[in-house]
C-alpha positions as CSV (number, residue, x, y, z in Angstrom):
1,X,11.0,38.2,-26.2
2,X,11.1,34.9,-27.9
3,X,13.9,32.4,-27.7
4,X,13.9,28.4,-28.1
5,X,14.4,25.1,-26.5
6,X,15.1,21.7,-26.9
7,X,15.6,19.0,-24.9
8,X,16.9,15.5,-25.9
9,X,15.2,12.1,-25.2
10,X,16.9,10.7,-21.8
11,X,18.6,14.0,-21.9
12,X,17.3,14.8,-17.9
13,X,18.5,12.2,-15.7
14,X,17.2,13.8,-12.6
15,X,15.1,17.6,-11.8
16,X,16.5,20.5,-14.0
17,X,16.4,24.1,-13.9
18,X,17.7,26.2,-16.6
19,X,18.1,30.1,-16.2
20,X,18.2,33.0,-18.4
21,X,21.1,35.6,-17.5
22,X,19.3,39.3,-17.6
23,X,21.7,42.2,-17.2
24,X,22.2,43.1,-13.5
25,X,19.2,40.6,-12.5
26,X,21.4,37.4,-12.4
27,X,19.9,34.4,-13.9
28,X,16.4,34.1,-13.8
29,X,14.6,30.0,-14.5
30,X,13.0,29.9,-17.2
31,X,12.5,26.1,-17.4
32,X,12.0,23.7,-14.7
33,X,12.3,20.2,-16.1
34,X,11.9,16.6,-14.3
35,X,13.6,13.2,-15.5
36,X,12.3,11.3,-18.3
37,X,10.8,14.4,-20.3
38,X,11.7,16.1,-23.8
39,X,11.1,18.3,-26.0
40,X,11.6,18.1,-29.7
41,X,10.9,21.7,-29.8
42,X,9.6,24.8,-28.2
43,X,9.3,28.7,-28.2
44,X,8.4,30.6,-25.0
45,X,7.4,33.6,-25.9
46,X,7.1,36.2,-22.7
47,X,7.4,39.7,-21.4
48,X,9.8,38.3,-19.4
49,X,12.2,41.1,-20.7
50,X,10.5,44.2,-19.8
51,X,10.0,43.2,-16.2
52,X,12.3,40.4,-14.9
53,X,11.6,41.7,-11.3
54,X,7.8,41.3,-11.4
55,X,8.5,37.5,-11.5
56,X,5.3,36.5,-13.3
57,X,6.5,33.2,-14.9
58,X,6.7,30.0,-14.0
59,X,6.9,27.1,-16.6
60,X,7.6,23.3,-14.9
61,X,7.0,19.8,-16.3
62,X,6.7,17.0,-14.7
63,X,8.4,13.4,-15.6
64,X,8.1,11.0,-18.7
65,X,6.5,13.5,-20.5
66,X,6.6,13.9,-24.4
67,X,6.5,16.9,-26.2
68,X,6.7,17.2,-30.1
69,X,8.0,20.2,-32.5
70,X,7.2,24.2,-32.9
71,X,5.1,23.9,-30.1
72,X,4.3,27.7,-28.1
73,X,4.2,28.7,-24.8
74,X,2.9,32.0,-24.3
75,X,3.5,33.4,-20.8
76,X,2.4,36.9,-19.4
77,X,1.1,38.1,-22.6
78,X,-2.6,39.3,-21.5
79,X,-3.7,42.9,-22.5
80,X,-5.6,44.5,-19.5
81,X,-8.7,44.4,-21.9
82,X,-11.0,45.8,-19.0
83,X,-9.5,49.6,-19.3
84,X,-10.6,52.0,-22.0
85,X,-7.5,51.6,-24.2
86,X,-5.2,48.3,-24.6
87,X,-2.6,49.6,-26.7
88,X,0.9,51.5,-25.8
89,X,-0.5,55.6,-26.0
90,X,2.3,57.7,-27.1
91,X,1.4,61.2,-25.5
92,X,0.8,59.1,-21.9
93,X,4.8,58.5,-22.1
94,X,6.7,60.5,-19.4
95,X,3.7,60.6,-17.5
96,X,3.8,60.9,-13.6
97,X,2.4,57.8,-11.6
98,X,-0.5,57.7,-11.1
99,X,-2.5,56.8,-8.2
100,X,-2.8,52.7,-6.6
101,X,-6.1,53.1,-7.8
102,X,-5.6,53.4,-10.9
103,X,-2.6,51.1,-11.2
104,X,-4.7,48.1,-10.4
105,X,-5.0,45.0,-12.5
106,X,-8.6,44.5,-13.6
107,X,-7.2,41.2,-15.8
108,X,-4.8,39.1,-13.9
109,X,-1.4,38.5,-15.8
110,X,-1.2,35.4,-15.7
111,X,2.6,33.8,-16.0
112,X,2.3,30.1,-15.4
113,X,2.3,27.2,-17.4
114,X,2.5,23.9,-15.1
115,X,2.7,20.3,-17.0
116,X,2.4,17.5,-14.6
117,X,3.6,13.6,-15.4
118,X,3.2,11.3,-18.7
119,X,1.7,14.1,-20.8
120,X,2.1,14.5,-24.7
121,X,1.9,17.6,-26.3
122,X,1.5,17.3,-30.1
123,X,3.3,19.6,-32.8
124,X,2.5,23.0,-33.3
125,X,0.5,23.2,-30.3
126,X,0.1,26.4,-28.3
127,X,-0.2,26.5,-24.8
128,X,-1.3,29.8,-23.0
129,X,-0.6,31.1,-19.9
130,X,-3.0,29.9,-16.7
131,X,-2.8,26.3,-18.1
132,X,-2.2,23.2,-15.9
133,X,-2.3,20.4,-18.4
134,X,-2.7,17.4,-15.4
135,X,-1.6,14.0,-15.1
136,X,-2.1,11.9,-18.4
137,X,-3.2,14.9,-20.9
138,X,-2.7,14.6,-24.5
139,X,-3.1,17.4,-26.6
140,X,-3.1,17.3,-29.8
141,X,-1.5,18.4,-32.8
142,X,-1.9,22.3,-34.4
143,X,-4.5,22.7,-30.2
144,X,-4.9,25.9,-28.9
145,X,-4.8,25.1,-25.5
146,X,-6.8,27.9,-23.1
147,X,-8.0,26.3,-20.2
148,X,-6.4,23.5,-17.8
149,X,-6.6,20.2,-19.6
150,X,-8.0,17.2,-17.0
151,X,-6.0,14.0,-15.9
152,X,-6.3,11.8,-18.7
153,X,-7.8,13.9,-21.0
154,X,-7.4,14.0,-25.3
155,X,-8.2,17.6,-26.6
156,X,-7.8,19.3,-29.6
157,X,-8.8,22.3,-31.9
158,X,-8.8,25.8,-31.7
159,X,-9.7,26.4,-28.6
160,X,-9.2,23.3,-27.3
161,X,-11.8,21.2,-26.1
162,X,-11.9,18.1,-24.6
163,X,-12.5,14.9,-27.7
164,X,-12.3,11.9,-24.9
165,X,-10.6,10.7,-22.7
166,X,-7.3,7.6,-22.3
167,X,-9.0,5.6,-20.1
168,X,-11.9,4.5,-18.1
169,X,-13.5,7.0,-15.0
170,X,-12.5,4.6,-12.9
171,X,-9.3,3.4,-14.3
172,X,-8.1,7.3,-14.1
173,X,-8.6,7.5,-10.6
174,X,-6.8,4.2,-10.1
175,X,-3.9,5.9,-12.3
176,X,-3.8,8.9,-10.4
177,X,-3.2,7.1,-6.8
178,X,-0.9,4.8,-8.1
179,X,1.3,7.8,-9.5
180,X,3.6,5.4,-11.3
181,X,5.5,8.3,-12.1
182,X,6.9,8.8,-9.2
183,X,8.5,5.7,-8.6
184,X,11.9,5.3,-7.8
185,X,14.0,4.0,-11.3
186,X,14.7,1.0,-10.1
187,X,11.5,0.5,-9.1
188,X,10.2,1.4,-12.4
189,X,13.1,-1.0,-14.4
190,X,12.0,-3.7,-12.4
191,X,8.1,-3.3,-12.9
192,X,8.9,-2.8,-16.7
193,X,6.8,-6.2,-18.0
194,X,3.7,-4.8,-15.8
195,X,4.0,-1.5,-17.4
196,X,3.4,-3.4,-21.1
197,X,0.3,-5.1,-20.0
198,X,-3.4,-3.8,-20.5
199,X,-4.2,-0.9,-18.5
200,X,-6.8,-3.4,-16.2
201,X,-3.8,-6.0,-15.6
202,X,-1.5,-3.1,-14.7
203,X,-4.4,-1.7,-12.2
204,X,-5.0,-4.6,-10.9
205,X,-1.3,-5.0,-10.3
206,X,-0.5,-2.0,-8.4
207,X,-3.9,-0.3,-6.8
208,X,-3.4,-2.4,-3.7
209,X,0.1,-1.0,-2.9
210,X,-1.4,2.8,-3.7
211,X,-4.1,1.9,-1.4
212,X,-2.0,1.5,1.5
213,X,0.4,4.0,1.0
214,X,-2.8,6.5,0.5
215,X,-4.3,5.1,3.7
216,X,-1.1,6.1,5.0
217,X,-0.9,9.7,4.5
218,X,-5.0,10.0,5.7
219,X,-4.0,8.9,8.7
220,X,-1.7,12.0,9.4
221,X,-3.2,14.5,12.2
222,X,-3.9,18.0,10.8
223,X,-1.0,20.4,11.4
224,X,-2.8,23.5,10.3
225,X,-4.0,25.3,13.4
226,X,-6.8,27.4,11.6
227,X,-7.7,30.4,13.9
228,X,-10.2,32.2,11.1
229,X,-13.7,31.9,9.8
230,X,-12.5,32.4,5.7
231,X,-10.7,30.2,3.5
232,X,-6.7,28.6,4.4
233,X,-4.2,29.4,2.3
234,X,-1.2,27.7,1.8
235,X,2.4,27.8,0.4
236,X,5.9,26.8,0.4
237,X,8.9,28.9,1.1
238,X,10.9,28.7,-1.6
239,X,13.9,30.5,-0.1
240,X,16.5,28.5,-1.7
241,X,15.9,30.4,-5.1
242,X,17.4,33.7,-6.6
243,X,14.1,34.8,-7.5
244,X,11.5,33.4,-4.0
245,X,7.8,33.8,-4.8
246,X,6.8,33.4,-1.0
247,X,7.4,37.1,-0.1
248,X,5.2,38.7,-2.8
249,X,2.9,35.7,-1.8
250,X,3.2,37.5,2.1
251,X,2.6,41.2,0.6
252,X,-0.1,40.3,-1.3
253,X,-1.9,38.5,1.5
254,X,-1.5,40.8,4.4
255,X,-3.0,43.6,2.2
256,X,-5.8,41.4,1.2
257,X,-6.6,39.9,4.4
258,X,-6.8,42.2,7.6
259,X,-9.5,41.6,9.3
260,X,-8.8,37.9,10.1
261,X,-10.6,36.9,7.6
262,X,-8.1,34.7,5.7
263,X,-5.6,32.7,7.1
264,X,-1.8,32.1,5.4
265,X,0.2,28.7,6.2
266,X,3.9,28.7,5.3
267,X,5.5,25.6,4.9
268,X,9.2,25.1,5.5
269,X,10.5,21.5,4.2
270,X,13.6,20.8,5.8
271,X,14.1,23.9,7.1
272,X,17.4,25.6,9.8
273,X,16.8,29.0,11.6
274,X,18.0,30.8,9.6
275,X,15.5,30.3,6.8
276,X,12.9,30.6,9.3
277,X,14.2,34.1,10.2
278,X,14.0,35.0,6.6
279,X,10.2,34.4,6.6
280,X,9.8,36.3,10.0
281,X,11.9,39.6,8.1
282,X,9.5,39.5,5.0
283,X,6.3,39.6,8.2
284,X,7.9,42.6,9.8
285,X,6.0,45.1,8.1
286,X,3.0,43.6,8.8
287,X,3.2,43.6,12.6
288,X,0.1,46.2,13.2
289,X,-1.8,43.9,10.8
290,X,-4.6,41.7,12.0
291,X,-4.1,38.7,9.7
292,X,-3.3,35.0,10.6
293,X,0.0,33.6,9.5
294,X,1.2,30.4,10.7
295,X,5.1,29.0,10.2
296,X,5.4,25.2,10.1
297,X,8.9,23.9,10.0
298,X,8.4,20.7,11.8
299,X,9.8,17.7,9.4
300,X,7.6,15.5,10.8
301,X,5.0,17.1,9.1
302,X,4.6,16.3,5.1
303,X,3.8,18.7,2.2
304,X,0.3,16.0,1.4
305,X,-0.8,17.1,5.3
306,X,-0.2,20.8,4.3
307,X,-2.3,20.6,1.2
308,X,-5.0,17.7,2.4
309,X,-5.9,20.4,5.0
310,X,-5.9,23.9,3.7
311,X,-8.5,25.3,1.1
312,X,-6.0,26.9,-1.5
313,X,-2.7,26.1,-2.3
314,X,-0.4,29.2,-3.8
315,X,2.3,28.2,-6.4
316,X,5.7,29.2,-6.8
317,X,9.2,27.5,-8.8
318,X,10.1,25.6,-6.1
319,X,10.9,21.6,-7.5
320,X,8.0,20.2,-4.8
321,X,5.7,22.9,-6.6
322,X,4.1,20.5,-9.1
323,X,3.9,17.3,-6.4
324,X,1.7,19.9,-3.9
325,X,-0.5,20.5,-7.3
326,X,-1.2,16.7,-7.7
327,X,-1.9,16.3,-3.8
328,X,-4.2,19.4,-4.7
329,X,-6.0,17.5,-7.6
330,X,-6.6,14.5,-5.5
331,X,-8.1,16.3,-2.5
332,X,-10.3,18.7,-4.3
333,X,-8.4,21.6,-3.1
334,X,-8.2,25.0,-5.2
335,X,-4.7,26.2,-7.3
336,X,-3.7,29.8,-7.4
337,X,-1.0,30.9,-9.0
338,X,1.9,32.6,-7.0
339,X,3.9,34.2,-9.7
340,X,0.6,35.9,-11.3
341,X,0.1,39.5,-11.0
342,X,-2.2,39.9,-8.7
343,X,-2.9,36.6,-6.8
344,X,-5.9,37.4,-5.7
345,X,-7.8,39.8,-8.1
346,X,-11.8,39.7,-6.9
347,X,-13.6,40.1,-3.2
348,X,-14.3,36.1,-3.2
349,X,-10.1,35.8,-3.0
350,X,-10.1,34.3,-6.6
């Protein structure tokens, strides 16, 4: 299916989600949009329509970001080019399932399209699915973008590669720990003179006050008590949704994972019982399973601990979603994808 959007400048005044309404599915969200964004114009273009339950899509963008006309986001739309035929076969219609062997994925399908803060997406470009374009990306006009674009980054062409970049090495990193964009407003009315100057006045501004407040959060104690000798997982119950991505995140793991050998922390911001119960139901089944699952609802505890101190961090639709991605950026930690089908497709948990 393929159906548009637009969104006016200043339009979002604070986090949106808009939902699609699919016949006895309720509304799924097809769009997750933060304040300060727009776009002029957009298609999504998904499978979306075929198999609403499977969940694989997830398109978010961050704040302040700019996005031009006839631009194309194409989610889910991978051919499992690794069996012997790619096409829809006729005479194979009506045919009993087969075996779990032969249902598995050998290509993931891969549903998620994250944009992060202050990025500008030119006309006509097309963005495929698997793409984080970080912090600061441009791309530009007619791009056919394939692979994650870095903070700061300029590409273009067909596929797009990366022609230079905003700013300085050293000025990006500055950029990305001050994170202006996620300021409160009146903060960022008041600062708007700095936000005119030269990029070295503005750093030299503001990298003091992102200094400490980084200092800050590498003082926290680690909360992950890791109990296994493979990698840390992480992710965070998004209960509050029609459509949560943490249970297939708890199938997929415990099937993956039984012989202690991977280790899955749940995070629970601002959690009651109750939703802690939820996650406890979705574990039942998995009570003769030797895997490690921790639960950590303590408020004390902040989602930048949770992601300075795992390996991986699993995505979902949940608004802190593209927040834990940054903290993942600037701690060198790995990005799967939650709502891709399946998470974890080879031996090495990629």
């Amino acid at each position: 299916m393929i159906f548009d959007i637009r969104v006016e400048p200043y339009e979002i005044k604070c986090a949106m989600e808009y939902k699609m309404n699919f016949p006895g599915k309720g509304g799924f969200p097809v769009l997750f949009i933060e304040k300060g964004s727009y776009i002029a114009g957009a298609k999504i273009e998904t499978s979306l329509d075929f198999h609403v339950e499977d969940g694989c899509y997830n398109l978010q963008i961050g704040r302040y970001c700019a996005l031009a006309e006839d631009i194309l986001f194409m989610m889910d739309l991978m051919h499992d080019y690794k069996y012997v035929y790619m096409g829809e076969i006729e005479e194979f219609r009506g045919m009993p399932e087969t075996t779990l062997e032969l249902n598995q994925y050998r290509v993931k399908r891969k549903g998620q399209i994250l944009i992060e803060n202050d990025v500008w997406i030119g006309h006509g470009a097309v963005i495929l699915g698997g793409v984080t374009i970080h912090n600061g990306g441009v791309v530009g006009a007619g791009a056919v973008v394939t692979k994650d674009v870095p903070p700061y980054a300029i590409v273009a062409g067909n596929p797009a590669k990366i022609i230079k970049y905003r700013f300085e090495e050293a000025a990006v990193k500055a950029l990305l720990d001050i994170a202006w964009w996620n300021w409160e407003s009146d903060v960022l009315k008041g600062r708007y003179r700095e936000m005119r100057m030269p990029v070295s006045y503005f750093i030299e501004r503001f990298e003091q006050e992102a200094a400490e407040k980084k200092k800050k959060v590498l003082s926290h104690e680690n909360p992950i008590n890791k109990n296994v000798s493979g990698s840390v997982y992480a992710c965070i119950a998004d209960m509050e949704t029609e459509f949560p991505v943490f249970p297939k995140i708890i199938d997929e793991f415990c099937g993956k994972f039984q012989k202690m050998n991977g280790q899955l922390v749940i995070y629970v911001p601002g959690c009651g019982r109750k939703d802690v119960e939820k996650i406890i139901n979705a574990l039942q089944p998995y009570e003769s399973i030797d895997c490690s699952v921790q639960i950590i609802d303590d408020e004390s505890v902040q989602l930048s601990d949770i992601i300075r101190f795992c390996d991986c961090y699993i995505t979902n639709r949940c608004a802190d979603n593209l927040r834990a991605v940054e903290w993942a950026y600037i701690f060198h930690k790995k990005v799967l994808s939650g709502v891709d089908i399946p998470i974890w497709l080879d031996q090495d948990g990629n």
